[in-house]
MIMIDO-872101 format. One record per residue (C-alpha): x, z, y. Coordinates in steps of 0.1 Angstrom, whole numbers, plus 5000, padded with zeros to 4 digits. Layout:
BEGIN
      X      Z      Y
      X      Z      Y
...
END
This chain:
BEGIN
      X      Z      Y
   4966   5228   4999
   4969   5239   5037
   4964   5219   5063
   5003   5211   5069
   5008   5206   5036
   4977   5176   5036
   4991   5162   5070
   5027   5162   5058
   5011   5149   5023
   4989   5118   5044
   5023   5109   5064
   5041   5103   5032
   5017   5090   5016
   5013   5066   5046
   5052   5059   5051
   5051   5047   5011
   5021   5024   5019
   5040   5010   5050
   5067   5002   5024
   5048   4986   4999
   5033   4964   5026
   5072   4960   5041
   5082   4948   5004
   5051   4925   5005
   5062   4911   5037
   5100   4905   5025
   5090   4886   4990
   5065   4864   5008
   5090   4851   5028
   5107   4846   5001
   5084   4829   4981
   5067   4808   5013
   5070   4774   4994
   5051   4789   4962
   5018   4789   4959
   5012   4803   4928
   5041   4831   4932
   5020   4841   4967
   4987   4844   4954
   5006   4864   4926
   5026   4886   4950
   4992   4892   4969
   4970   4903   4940
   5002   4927   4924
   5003   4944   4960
   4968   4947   4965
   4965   4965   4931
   4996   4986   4940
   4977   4997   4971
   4941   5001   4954
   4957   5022   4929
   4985   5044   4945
   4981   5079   4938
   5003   5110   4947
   5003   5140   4924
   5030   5161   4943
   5007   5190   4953
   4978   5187   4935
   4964   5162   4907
   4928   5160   4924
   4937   5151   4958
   4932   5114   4963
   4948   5091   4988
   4919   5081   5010
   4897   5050   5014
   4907   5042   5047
   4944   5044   5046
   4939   5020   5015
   4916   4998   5034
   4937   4993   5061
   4967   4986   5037
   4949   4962   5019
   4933   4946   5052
   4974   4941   5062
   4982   4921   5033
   4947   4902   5031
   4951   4890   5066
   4994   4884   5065
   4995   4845   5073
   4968   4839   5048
END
């Protein structure tokens, strides 16, 4: 994969992240009065995050540990 092809790769990768935690964001306003459906709605998007996974350009190349982290970070720390 070239270099443009990674970057343009990382920024998609990153703008489907940022909507996953967008989604995240939406639902737990929706849900603010439920306990049980937050902590649910937390683990789910946590797990969508830890195991999100482009195959567009190549099978092997991985999303990396630090876009994840600070993903995961977003929703660990959202009014919690």
């Amino acid at each position: 994969m070239s270099q443009g092809n990674k970057q343009s790769y990382l920024e998609e990768v990153e703008r489907n992240l940022e909507e996953v935690f967008s989604n995240f964001k939406y639902l737990y306003h929706q849900n603010m009065t439920d306990e049980g459906a937050l902590n649910q709605l937390r683990q789910r998007t946590l797990h969508q995050i830890w195991h999100y996974r482009e195959t567009d350009y190549n099978s092997s190349f991985y999303v990396p540990y630090e876009l994840k982290k600070r993903y995961s970070d977003k929703v660990k720390n959202y009014l919690f």
